[in-house]
C-alpha positions as CSV (number, residue, x, y, z in Angstrom):
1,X,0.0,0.0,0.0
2,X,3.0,2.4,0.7
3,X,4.5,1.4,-2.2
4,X,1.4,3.1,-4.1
5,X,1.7,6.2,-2.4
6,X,5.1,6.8,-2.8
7,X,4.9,6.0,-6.7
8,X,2.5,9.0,-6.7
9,X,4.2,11.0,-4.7
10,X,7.4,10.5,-6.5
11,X,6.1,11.4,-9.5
12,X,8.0,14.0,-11.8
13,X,6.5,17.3,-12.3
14,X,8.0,19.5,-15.1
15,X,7.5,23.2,-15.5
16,X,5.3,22.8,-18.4
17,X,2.7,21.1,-16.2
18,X,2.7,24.5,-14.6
19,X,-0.3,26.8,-14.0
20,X,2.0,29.8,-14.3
21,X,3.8,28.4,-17.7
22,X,0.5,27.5,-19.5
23,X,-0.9,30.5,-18.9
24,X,2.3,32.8,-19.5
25,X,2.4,33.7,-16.2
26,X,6.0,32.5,-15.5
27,X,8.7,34.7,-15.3
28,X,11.7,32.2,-14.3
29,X,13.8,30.2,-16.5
30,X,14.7,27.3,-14.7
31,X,15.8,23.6,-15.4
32,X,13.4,22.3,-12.6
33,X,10.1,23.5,-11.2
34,X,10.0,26.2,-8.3
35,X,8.4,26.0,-4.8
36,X,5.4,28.2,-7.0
37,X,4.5,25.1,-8.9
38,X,1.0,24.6,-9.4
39,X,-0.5,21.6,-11.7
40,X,-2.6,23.1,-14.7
41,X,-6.0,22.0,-13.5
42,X,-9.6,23.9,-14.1
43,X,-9.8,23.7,-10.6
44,X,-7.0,26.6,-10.4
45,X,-8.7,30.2,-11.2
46,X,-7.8,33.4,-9.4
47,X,-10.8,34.0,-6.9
48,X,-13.5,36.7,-8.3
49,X,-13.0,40.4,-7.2
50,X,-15.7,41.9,-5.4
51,X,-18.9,44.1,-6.6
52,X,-18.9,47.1,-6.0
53,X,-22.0,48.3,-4.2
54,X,-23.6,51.9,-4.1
55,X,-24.7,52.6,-0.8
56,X,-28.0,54.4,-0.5
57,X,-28.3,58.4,-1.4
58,X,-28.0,60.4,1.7
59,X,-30.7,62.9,2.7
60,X,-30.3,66.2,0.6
61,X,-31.3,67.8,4.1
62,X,-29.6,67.8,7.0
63,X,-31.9,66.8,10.4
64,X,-30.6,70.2,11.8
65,X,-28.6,73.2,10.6
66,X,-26.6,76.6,12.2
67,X,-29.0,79.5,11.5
68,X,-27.9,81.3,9.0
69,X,-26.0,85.0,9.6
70,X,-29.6,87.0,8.6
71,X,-31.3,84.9,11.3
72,X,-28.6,85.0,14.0
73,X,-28.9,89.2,13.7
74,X,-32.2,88.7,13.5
75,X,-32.3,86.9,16.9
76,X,-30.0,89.7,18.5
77,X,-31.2,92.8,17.0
């Protein structure tokens, strides 16, 4: 049974069974795969970006507000 495992395990991997290589991606040139390695499987895909969401409009008018300067003289004259 370990024999089986290790057979699998042992198996060669090559930089053109690379995710990066396929997809020109890659930006080494190297004899032997990197630690980066990644098999070329659908599986693999970059994870979708979020949506953007508008949040609600904001009230045009304000719950309270400074009097303006005609009604602050007004309230002193």
């Amino acid at each position: 049974m370990q024999s089986k495992q290790t057979k699998s395990a042992a198996r060669k991997v090559s930089c053109e069974e690379c995710f990066f290589r396929c997809n020109m991606l890659c930006a080494l040139s190297l004899d032997e795969p990197c630690a980066t390695f990644r098999p070329n499987a659908a599986q693999l895909r970059p994870p979708q970006q979020l949506r953007f969401v508008f949040r609600q409009e904001r009230r045009r008018q304000a719950a309270w507000a400074f009097p303006t300067a005609q009604e602050q003289a007004a309230l002193y004259a």
